[in-house]
C-alpha positions as CSV (number, residue, x, y, z in Angstrom):
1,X,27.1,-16.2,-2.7
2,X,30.6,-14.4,-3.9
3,X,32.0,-12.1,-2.0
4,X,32.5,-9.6,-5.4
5,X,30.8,-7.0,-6.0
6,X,31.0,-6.3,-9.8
7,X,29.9,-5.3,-12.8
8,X,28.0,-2.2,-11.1
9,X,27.6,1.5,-10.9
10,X,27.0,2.7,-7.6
11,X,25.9,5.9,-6.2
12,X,26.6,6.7,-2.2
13,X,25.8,9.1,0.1
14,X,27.7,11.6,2.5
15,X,27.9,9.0,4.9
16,X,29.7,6.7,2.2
17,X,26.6,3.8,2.2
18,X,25.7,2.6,-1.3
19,X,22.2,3.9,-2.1
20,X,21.9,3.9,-5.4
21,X,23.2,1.1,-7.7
22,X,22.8,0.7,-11.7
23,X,23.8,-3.0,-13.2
24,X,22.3,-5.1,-15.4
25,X,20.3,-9.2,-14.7
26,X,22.4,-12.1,-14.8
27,X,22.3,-15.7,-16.2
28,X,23.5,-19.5,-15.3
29,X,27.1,-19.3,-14.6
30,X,26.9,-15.3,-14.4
31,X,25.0,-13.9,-11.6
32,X,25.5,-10.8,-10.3
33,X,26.4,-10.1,-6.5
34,X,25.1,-6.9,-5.3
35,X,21.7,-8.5,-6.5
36,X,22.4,-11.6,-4.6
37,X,23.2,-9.7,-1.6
38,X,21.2,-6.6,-1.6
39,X,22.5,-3.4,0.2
40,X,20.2,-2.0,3.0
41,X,18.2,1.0,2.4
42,X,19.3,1.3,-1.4
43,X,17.2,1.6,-4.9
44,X,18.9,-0.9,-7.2
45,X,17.6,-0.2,-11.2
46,X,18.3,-3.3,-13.3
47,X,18.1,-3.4,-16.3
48,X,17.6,-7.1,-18.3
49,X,18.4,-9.1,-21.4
50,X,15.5,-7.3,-23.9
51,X,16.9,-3.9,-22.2
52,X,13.5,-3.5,-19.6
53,X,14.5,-2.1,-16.5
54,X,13.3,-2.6,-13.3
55,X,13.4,-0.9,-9.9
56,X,13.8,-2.3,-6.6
57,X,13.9,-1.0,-3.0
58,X,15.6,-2.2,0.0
59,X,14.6,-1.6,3.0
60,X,17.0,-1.4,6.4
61,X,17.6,-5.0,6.7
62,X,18.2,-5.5,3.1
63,X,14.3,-6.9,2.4
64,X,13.3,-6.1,-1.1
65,X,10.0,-3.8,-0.4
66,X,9.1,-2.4,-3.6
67,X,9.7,-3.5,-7.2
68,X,8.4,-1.4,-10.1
69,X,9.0,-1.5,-13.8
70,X,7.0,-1.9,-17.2
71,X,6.2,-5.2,-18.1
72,X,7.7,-6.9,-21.6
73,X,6.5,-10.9,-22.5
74,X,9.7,-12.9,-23.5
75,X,8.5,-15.8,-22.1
76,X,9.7,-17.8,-19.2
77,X,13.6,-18.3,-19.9
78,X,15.2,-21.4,-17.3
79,X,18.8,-19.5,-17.7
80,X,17.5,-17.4,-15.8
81,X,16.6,-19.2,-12.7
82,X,18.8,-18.5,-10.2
83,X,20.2,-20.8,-6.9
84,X,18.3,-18.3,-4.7
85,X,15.0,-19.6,-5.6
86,X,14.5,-22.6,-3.4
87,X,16.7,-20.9,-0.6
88,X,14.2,-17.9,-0.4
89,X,11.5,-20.0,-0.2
90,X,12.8,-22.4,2.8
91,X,12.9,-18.6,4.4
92,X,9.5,-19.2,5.1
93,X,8.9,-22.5,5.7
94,X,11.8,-22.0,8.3
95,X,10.4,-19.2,9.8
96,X,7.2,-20.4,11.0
97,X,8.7,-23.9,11.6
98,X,10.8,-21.7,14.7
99,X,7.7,-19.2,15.2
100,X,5.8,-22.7,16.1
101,X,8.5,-24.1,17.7
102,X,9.2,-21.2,19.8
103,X,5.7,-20.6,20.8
104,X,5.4,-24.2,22.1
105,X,8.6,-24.5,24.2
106,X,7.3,-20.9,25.8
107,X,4.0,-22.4,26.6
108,X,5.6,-25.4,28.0
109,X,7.7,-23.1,30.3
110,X,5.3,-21.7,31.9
111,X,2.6,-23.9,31.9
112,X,4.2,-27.6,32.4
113,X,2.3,-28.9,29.5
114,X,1.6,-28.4,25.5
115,X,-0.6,-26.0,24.4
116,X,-4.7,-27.0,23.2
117,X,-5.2,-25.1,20.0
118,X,-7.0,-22.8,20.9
119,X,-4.4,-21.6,23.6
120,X,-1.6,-20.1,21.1
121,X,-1.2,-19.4,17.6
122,X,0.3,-21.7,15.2
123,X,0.5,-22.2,11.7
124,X,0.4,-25.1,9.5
125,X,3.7,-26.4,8.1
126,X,2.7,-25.9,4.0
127,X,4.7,-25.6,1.2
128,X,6.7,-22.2,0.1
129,X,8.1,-20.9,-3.2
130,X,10.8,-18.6,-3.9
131,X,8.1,-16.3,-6.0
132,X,9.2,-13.5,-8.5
133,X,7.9,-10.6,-8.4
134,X,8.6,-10.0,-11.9
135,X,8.7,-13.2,-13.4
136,X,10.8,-14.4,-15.9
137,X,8.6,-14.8,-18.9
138,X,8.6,-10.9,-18.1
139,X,12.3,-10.8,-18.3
140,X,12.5,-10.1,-14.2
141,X,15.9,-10.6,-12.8
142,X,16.6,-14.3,-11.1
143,X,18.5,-12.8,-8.6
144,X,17.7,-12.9,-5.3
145,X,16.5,-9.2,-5.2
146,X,13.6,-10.3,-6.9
147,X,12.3,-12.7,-4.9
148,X,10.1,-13.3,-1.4
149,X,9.2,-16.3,0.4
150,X,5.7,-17.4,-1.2
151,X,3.2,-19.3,-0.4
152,X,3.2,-22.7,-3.1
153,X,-0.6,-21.6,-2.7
154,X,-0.1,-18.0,-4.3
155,X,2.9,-18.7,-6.1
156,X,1.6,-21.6,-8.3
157,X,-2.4,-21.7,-10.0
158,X,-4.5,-23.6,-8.4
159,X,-8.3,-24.6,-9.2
160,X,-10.3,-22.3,-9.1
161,X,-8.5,-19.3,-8.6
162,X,-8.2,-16.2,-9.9
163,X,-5.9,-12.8,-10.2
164,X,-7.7,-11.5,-7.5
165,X,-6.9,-13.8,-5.1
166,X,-3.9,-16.0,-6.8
167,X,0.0,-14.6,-7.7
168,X,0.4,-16.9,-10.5
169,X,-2.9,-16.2,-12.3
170,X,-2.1,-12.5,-12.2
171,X,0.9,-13.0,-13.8
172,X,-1.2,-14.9,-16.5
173,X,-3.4,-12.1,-16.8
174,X,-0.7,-9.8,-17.5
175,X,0.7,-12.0,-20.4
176,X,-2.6,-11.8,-21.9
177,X,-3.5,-8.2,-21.9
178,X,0.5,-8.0,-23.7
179,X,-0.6,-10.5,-26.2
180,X,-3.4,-7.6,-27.5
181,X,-2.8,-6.1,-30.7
182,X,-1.9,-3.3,-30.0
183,X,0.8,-3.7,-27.2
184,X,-0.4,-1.8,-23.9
185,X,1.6,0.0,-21.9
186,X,1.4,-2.0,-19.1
187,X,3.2,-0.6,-15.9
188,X,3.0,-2.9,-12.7
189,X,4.1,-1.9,-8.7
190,X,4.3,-4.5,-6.1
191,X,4.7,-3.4,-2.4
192,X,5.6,-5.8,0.9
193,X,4.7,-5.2,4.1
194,X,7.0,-7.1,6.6
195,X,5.7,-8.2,10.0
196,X,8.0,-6.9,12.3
197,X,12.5,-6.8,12.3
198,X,14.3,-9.3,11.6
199,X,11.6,-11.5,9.3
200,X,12.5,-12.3,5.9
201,X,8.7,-13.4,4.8
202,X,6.1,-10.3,3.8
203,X,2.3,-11.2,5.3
204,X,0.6,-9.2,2.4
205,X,1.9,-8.3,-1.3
206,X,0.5,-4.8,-2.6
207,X,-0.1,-4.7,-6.5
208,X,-1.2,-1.8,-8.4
209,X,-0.6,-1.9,-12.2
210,X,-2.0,0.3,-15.0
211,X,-2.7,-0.3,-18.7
212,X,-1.7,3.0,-20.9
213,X,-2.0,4.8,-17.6
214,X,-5.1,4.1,-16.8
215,X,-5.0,2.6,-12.8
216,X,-6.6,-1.2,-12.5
217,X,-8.1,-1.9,-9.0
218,X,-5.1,-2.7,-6.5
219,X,-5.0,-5.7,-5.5
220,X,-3.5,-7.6,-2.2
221,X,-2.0,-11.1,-1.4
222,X,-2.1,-12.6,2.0
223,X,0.8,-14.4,2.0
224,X,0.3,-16.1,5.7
225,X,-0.1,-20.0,6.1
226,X,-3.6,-21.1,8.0
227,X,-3.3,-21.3,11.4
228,X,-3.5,-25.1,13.3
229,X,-7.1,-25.9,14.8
């Protein structure tokens, strides 16, 4: 990622950190840095290519923690998939790769052997996704900012699911209640929680969205592989 930082308005405190910054999405060949690299502890508001702007929070390690913005349907758009996707999602997969690997070596420390199943936890090696949190066919940025490691699972559709229990068919369910004549106002929040410093990859995903104000039921994402039996 370049080293720039460009094309930007920034806002900082007393203590001279960047807290605030104003800039707008990139494209292929023109991605912007600060949202590549996001500053710790800062509210970033971007705004995109049909002029929707989104917000985003950072928390103290840089870890996007809250995205909000009101949605607009431009489709999906491939110039705007960034490099950072498939890096954010090896995030995960790499993380529970070394929380398994870690938690075996321990056990055979101090016990002289591996582990039965039932001894520690461990987590099966599944696939991941770099997953938007405001997609593209809703004109989200590709930048890294918003992005999270995702399960393939919860990211993608898969049979039988549903918005209440699957990323990706939420995201269709959006596009449909925009396709209404009229347009709703439709106004989305997502929320991570992290599991402790230092982790890149959110357990749960908080939604709450609301159609010309009025609240839908939030809705939460576990976003943790199954554990090995």
């Amino acid at each position: 990622m370049g080293a720039h930082r460009t094309r930007a308005r920034f806002r900082c405190c007393s203590c001279g950190y960047v807290k605030e910054i104003h800039t707008t999405s990139g494209k292929q060949g023109d991605w912007r840095p600060d949202s590549r690299q996001p500053f710790p502890d800062a509210t970033y508001h971007i705004t995109d290519q049909s002029c929707s702007v989104y917000t985003f929070h950072t928390d103290g390690e840089g870890r996007t923690d809250r995205m909000s913005g009101d949605l607009v349907h431009t489709g999906s758009d491939n110039a705007r998939r960034s490099p950072d996707q498939a890096p954010v999602g090896h995030e995960g997969r790499d993380e529970y790769r070394e929380h398994n690997r870690k938690t075996i070596a321990e056990f055979r420390q101090q016990h002289g052997r591996a582990p039965e199943p039932h001894e520690v936890v461990l987590y099966e090696d599944v696939g991941w996704n770099g997953g938007h949190l405001a997609g593209t066919e809703f004109d989200g940025p590709g930048e890294y900012i918003n992005m999270v490691p995702m399960l393939e699972t919860l990211n993608q559709r898969q049979a039988g699911s549903t918005f209440l229990d699957n990323y990706r068919a939420l995201e269709e369910h959006w596009g449909d209640l925009l396709s209404r004549t009229p347009k709703p106002k439709l106004s989305v929040q997502v929320e991570m929680d992290y599991p402790s410093s230092g982790k890149k990859t959110p357990d749960y995903i908080r939604v709450q969205y609301w159609v010309d104000g009025v609240p839908a039921d939030p809705l939460v994402y576990k976003n943790v592989p199954p554990r090995k039996r």
